[in-house]
C-alpha positions as CSV (number, residue, x, y, z in Angstrom):
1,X,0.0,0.0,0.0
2,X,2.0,3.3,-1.2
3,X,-0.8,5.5,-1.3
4,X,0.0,8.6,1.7
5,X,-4.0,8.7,2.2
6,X,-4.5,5.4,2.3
7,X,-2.0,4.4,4.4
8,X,-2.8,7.1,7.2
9,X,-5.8,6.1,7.0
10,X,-5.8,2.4,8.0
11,X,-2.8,3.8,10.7
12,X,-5.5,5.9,12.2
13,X,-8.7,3.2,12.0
14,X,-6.5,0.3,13.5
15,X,-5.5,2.6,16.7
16,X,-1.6,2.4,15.5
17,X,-1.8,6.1,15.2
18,X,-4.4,6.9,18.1
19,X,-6.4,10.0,18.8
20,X,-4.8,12.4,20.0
21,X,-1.4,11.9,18.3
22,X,0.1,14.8,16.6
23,X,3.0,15.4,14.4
24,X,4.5,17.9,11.7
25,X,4.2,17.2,8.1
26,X,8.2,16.0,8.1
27,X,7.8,13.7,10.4
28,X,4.8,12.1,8.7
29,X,6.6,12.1,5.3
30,X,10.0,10.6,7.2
31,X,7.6,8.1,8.9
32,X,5.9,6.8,5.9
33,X,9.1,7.2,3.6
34,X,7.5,9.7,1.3
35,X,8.0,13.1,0.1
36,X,5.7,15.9,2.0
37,X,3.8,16.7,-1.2
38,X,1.8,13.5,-1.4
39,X,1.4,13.5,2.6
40,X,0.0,17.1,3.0
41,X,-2.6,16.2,0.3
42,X,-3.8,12.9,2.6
43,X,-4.0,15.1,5.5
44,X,-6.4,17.6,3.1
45,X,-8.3,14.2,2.8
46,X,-8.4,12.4,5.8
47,X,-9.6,16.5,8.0
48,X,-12.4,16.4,5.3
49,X,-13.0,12.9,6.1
50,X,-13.3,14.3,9.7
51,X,-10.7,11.8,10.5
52,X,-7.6,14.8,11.8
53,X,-7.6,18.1,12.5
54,X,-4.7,20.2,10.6
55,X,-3.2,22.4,13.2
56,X,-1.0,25.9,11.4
57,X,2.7,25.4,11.9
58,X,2.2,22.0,13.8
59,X,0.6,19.3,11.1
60,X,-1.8,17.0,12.1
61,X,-3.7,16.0,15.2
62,X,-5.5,12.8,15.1
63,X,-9.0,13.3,16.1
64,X,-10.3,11.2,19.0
65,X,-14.4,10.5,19.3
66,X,-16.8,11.8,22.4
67,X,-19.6,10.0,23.4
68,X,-21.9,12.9,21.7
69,X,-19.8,12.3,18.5
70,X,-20.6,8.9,18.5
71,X,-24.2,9.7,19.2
72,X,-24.5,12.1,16.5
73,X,-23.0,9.7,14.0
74,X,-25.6,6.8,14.9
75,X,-28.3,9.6,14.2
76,X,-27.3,10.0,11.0
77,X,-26.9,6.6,10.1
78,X,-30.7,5.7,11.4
79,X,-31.6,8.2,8.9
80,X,-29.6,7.7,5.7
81,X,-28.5,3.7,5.3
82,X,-32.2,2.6,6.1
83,X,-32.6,5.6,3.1
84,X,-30.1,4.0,1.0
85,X,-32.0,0.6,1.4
86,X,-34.9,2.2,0.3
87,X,-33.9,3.8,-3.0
88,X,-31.9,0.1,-3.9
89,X,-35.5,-2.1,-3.6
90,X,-36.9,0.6,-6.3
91,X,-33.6,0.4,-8.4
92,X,-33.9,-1.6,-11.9
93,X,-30.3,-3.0,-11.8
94,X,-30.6,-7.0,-11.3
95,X,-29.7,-7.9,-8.0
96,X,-27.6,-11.2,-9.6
97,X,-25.8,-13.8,-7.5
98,X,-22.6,-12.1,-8.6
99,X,-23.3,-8.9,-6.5
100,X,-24.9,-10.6,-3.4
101,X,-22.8,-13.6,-3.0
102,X,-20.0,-11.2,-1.0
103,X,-22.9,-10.6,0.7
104,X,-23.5,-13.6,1.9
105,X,-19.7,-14.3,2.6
106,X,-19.9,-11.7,5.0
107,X,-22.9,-12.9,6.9
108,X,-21.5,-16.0,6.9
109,X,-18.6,-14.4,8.2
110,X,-20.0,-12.8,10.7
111,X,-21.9,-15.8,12.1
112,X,-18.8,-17.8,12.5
113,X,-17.6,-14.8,14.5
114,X,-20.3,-14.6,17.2
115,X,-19.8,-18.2,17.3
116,X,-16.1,-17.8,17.9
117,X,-16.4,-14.5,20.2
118,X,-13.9,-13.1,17.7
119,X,-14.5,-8.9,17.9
120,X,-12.4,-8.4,15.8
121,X,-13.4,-10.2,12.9
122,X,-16.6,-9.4,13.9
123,X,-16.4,-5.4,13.5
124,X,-14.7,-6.1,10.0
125,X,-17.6,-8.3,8.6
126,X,-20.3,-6.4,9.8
127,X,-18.3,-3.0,8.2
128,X,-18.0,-5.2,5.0
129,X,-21.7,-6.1,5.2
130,X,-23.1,-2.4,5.4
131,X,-20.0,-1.2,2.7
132,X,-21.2,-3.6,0.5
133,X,-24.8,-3.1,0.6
134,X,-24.7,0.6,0.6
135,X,-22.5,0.0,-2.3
136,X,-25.1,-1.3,-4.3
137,X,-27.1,1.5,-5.2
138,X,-26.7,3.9,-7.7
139,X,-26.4,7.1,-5.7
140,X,-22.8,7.5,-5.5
141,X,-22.9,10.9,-3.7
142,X,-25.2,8.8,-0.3
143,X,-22.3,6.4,-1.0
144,X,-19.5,8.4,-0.3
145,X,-21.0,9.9,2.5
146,X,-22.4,6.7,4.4
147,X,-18.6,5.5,3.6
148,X,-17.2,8.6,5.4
149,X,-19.3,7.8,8.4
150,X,-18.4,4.6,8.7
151,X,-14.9,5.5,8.7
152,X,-15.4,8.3,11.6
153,X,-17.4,5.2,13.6
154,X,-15.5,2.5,13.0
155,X,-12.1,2.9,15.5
156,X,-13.8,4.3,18.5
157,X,-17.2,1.5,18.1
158,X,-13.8,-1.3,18.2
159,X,-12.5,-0.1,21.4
160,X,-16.0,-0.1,22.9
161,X,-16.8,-3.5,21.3
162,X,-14.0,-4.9,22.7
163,X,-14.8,-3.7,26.1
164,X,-18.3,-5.9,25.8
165,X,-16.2,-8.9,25.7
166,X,-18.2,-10.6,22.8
167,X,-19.7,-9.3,19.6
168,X,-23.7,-8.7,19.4
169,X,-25.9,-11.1,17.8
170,X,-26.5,-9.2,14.6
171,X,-25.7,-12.2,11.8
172,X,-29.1,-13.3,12.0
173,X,-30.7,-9.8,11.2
174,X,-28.2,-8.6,8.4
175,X,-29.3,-12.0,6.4
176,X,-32.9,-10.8,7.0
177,X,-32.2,-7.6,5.6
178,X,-30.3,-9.1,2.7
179,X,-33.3,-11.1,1.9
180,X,-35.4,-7.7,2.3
181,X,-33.4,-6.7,0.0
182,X,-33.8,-9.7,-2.9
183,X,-37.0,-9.3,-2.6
184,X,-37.4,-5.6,-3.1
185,X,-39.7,-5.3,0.4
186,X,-38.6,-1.6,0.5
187,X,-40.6,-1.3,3.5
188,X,-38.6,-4.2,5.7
189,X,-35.8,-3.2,4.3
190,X,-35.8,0.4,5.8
191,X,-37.6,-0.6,9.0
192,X,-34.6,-3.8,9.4
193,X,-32.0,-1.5,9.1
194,X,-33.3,1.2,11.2
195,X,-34.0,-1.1,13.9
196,X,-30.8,-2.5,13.5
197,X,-28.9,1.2,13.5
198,X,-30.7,2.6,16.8
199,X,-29.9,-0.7,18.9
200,X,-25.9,-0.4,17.8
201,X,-26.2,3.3,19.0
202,X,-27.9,2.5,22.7
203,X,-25.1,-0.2,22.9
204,X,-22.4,1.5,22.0
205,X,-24.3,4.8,24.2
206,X,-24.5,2.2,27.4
207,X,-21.0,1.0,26.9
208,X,-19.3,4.3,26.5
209,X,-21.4,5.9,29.7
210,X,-20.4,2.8,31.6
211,X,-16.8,3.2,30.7
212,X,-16.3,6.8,31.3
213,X,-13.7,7.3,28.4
214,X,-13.6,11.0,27.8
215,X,-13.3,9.9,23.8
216,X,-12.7,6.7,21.8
C-alpha cells in the first residue's frame, strides 16, 4: 500500500496512530518514507474525512471520538443507510448472484464470528456487510457519504466492542435484511435497518457511559 492517504488512513482506524497523536508534516513524510507533497494532500483528505484536525505550523492532530460524536453519528446513520436501502428495492439494476454472493460471505462471516467470540473479525464483517450493501445502489454521492461515516465510527465502536467482551448477535438480522433486499420489500428493508442502527447506537451509548472514556 503506497498510497500517503490510504495508508494514514488504515494507521489511524487500526488505533496504531491513536487519537490524540500529533505530528508535523516531516515527520509524517519521514515516517511513511515519502516526500511531504503527497502527505500534506492525505491530511487535506483524511480533515475532510473528519478523520484529523490540521493544526497551522504543527501538522496534524488525530481526532479522538466523544460519546456525543458517536451519538450524533448513529443519528445520522438511522436516517440515511435505512434511506439508501430504500432507493436500492426501487432500483432496476438485477440484483444477480454475482453482486450478493460477497454478501453472503460476510454474513456468513459474521456468524462464524459470534460463534467464535472473535470482535475483531466481527467489526470487520459487519463494516463489510453495510459497505457492501450501501455499495449497491446507484447514488454514488449517499455512498460516499455513508462511507465517510463509517470510517469516523468504526475505531472508536472497536474499542468499545471490545470492552463488551463478545460481539452482538447481529448475523441473524443482516441475512434478513439481505433477503429484504432480494425481494425488493422496501418497507422491511428500511424498517430492518433502522431497527438494526438505533440498537448499535444505545449499545455503544451504554458501553461508552459505563466506561467513562472521555473519547474513543
Amino acid at each position: 500500500m503506497n498510497n500517503a492517504y490510504e495508508r494514514l488512513k488504515q494507521d489511524i482506524l487500526n488505533s496504531e496512530l491513536p487519537p490524540g497523536f500529533q505530528a508535523p508534516e516531516p515527520e509524517i513524510a519521514e515516517r511513511l518514507g515519502m516526500s511531504r507533497t503527497p502527505v500534506r494532500e492525505a491530511l487535506i483528505r483524511l480533515e475532510a474525512d473528519g478523520l484529523v484536525d490540521l493544526v497551522p505550523r504543527r501538522g496534524a492532530r488525530v481526532k479522538g471520538m466523544s460519546r456525543q460524536d458517536m451519538q450524533d453519528i448513529y443519528d445520522i446513520l438511522c436516517v440515511l443507510e435505512p434511506l439508501a436501502l430504500r432507493r436500492l428495492c426501487f432500483e432496476d439494476q438485477q440484483l444477480d448472484e454475482g453482486l450478493l454472493a460477497p454478501l453472503r460471505d460476510t454474513v456468513a462471516a459474521m456468524h462464524q464470528a459470534e460463534l467464535d467470540e472473535d470482535i475483531d473479525a466481527w467489526a470487520d464483517a459487519e463494516l463489510d456487510f453495510r459497505r457492501l450493501i450501501v455499495g449497491l445502489g446507484t447514488n454514488r454521492r449517499l455512498s460516499i457519504l455513508l462511507e465517510a461515516l463509517f470510517d469516523q465510527l468504526h475505531r472508536g465502536r472497536l474499542v468499545l466492542l471490545r470492552l463488551m467482551g463478545k460481539p452482538p448477535l447481529m448475523a441473524e438480522v443482516c441475512r434478513d435484511i439481505l433477503s429484504a433486499v432480494e425481494a425488493r420489500d422496501a418497507e422491511l428493508a428500511e424498517t430492518l435497518m433502522r431497527r438494526c442502527r438505533e440498537e448499535a447506537r444505545d449499545r455503544m451509548d451504554e458501553v461508552f457511559f459505563v466506561s467513562r472514556l472521555p473519547h474513543v
